[in-house]
C-alpha positions in Angstrom: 74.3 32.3 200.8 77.3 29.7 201.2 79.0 31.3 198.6 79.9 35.1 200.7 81.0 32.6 203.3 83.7 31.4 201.0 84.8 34.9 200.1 85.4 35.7 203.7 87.3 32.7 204.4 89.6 33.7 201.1 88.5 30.6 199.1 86.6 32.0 196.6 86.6 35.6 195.0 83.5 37.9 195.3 82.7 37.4 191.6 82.9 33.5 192.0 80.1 34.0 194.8 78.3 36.5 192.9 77.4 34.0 189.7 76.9 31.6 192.4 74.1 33.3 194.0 72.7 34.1 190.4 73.1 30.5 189.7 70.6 29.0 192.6 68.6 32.5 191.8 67.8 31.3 188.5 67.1 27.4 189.4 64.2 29.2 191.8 62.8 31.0 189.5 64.2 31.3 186.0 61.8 34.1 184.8 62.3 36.6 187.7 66.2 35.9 188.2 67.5 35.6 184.0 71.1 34.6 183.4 73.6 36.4 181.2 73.0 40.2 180.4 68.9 40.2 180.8 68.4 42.6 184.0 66.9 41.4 187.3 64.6 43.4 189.1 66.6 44.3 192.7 62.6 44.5 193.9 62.3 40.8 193.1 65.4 39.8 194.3 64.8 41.9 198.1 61.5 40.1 198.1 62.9 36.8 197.7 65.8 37.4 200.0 64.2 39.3 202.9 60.4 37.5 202.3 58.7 40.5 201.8 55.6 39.3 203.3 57.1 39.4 206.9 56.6 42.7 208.4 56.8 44.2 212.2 53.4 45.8 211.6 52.5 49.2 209.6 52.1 52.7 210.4 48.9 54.4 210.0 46.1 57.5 210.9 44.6 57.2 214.0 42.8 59.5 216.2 44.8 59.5 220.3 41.6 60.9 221.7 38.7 57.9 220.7 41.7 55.4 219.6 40.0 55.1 216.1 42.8 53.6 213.5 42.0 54.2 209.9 42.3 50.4 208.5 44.6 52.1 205.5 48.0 51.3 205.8 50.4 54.0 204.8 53.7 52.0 205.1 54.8 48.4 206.2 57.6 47.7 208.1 60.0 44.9 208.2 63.7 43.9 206.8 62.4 45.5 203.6 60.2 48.7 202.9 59.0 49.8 200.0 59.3 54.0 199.8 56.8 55.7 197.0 55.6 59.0 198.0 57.2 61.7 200.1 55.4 63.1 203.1 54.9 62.1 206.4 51.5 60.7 205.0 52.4 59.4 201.9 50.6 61.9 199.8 53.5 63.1 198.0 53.2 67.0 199.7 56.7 67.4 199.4 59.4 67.9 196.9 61.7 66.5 198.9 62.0 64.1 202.2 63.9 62.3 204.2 63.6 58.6 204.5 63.3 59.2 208.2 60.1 61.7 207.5 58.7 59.2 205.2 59.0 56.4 207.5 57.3 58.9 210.4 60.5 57.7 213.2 62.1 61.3 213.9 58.6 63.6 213.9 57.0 65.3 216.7 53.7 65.1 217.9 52.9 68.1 215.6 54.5 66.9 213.2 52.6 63.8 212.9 48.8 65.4 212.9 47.4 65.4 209.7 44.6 68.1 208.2 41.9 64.5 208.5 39.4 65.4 210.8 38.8 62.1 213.2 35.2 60.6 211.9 34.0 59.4 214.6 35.0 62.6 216.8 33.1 65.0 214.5 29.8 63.4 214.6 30.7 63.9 217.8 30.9 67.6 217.8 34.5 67.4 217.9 37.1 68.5 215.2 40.2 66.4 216.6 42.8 65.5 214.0 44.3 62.0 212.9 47.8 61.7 213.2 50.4 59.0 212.1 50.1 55.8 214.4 53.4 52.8 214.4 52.3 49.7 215.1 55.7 47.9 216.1 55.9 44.1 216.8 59.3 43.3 216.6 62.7 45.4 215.3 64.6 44.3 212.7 68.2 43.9 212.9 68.4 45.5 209.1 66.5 47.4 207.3 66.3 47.7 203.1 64.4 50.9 202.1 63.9 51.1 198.5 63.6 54.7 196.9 61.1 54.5 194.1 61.5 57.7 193.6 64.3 60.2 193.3 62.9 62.6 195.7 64.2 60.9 198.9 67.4 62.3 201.0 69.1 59.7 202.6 69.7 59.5 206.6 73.1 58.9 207.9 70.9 57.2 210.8 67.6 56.3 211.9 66.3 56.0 215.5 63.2 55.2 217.1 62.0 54.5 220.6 59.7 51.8 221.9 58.6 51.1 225.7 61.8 53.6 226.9 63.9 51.7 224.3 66.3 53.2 221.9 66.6 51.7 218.9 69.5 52.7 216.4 70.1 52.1 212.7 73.1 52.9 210.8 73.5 53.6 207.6 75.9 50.7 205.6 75.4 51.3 202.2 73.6 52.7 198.9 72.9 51.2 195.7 72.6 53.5 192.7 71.2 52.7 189.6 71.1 54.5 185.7 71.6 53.2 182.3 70.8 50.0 183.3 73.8 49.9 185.4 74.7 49.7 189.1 77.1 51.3 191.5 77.0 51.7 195.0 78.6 53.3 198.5 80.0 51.6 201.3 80.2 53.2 204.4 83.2 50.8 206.6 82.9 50.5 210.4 85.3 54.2 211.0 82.6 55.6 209.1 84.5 56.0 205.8 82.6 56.5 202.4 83.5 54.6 199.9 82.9 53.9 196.1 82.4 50.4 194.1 81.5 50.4 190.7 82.7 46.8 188.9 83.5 48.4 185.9 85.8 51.1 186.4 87.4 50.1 189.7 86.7 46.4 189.5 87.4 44.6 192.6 88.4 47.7 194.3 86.8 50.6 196.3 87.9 54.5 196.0 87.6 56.7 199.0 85.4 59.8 199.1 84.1 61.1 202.2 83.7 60.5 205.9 79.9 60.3 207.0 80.2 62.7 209.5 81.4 65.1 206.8 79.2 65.2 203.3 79.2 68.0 201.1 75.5 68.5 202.0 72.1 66.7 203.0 71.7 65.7 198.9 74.9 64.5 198.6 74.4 60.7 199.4 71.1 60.8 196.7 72.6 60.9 193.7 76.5 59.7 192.2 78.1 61.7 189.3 81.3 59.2 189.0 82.0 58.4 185.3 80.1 61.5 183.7 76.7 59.9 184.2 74.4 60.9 187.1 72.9 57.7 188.9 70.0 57.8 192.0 69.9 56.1 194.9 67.5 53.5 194.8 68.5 51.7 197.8 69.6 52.6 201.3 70.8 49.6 203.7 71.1 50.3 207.7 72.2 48.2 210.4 71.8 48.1 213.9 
């Protein structure tokens, strides 16, 4: 929006933007996007912002040996995925995953085959398996993956190949929400972590980590800062 464009060019200050954003939010749709203290749903506001019903295709089970694809979609792709189940298949098999696991980008072969029996191939004698299938049609240039559940360990990176083509995402930020208020981390182009939270360190950030250097694997799913425990519920990468 017009607004950020005024905050880089120093004329306006971050807040300024901020309540204008909210402002034109609200004249598109008063009921989703409230004014004053009433919360807005960030799953509303990605929607609206990324137009959740453009997508670079879905993953799904599929059998390699007679090509059939199951016609249920385990995830959609685009500038903004919804994450609700751990498991490469969606089934919630898992106490814990990784967004990459979840989205089916870093798994083997082996990884990817599933206990499903093909159909087709056992009434044709055969018991091959179904495995997770991408259907890719375009690659973002960012992606929003929002963690409906706490169970999700956040990549520092996600990669996947297409036709001999590496494609690389970065991780750039996390939003963390509990009590009904927000925080989030910023990682900067050296690859610094840092920490916003408009209440306690108002327009400033604090530096905690370098991304290359976390305490350990869970570290970026939760945030203790200010004696309350907050989750992740969004993870933003660039590439």
């Amino acid at each position: 929006m017009d607004g950020f464009s005024g905050v880089e060019n120093g004329q306006l200050s971050l807040e300024a933007a901020r309540n204008s954003a909210r402002e034109r939010l609200h004249r598109i749709d008063n009921v989703r996007f409230p004014t004053g203290s009433t919360p807005t749903s960030i799953d509303d506001l990605c929607h609206l912002l990324f137009n959740g019903r453009r997508t670079c295709r879905s993953s799904s089970l599929a059998c390699s040996h007679c090509g059939l694809n199951e016609t249920h979609v385990l995830l959609y792709f685009g500038e903004y995925i919804r994450l609700t189940a751990t498991g490469p298949f969606h089934d919630d098999s898992h106490e814990r995953s990784f967004v990459s696991d979840v989205m089916g980008w870093h798994l083997s072969n082996r990884q990817k085959r599933s206990n499903r029996v093909c159909p087709s191939c056992y009434s044709a004698g055969s018991s091959r398996k179904l495995s997770v299938h991408i259907h890719m049609n375009r690659m973002p240039y960012m992606l929003c993956v929002l963690l409906q559940s706490p169970r999700f360990n956040i990549n520092t990176s996600l990669s996947y190949t297409s036709e001999g083509v590496q494609f690389e995402f970065k991780l750039q930020g996390v939003i963390y929400c509990g009590g009904s208020h927000f925080v989030s981390r910023y990682i900067d182009l050296d690859g610094v972590v840092w920490y916003h939270d408009g209440i306690t360190t108002a327009s400033k950030c604090v530096r905690e980590a370098h991304i290359n250097s976390l305490p350990d694997e869970e570290w970026l799913r939760s945030c203790s800062r200010g004696g309350q425990q907050k989750m992740a519920l969004m993870a933003i990468y660039t590439r």
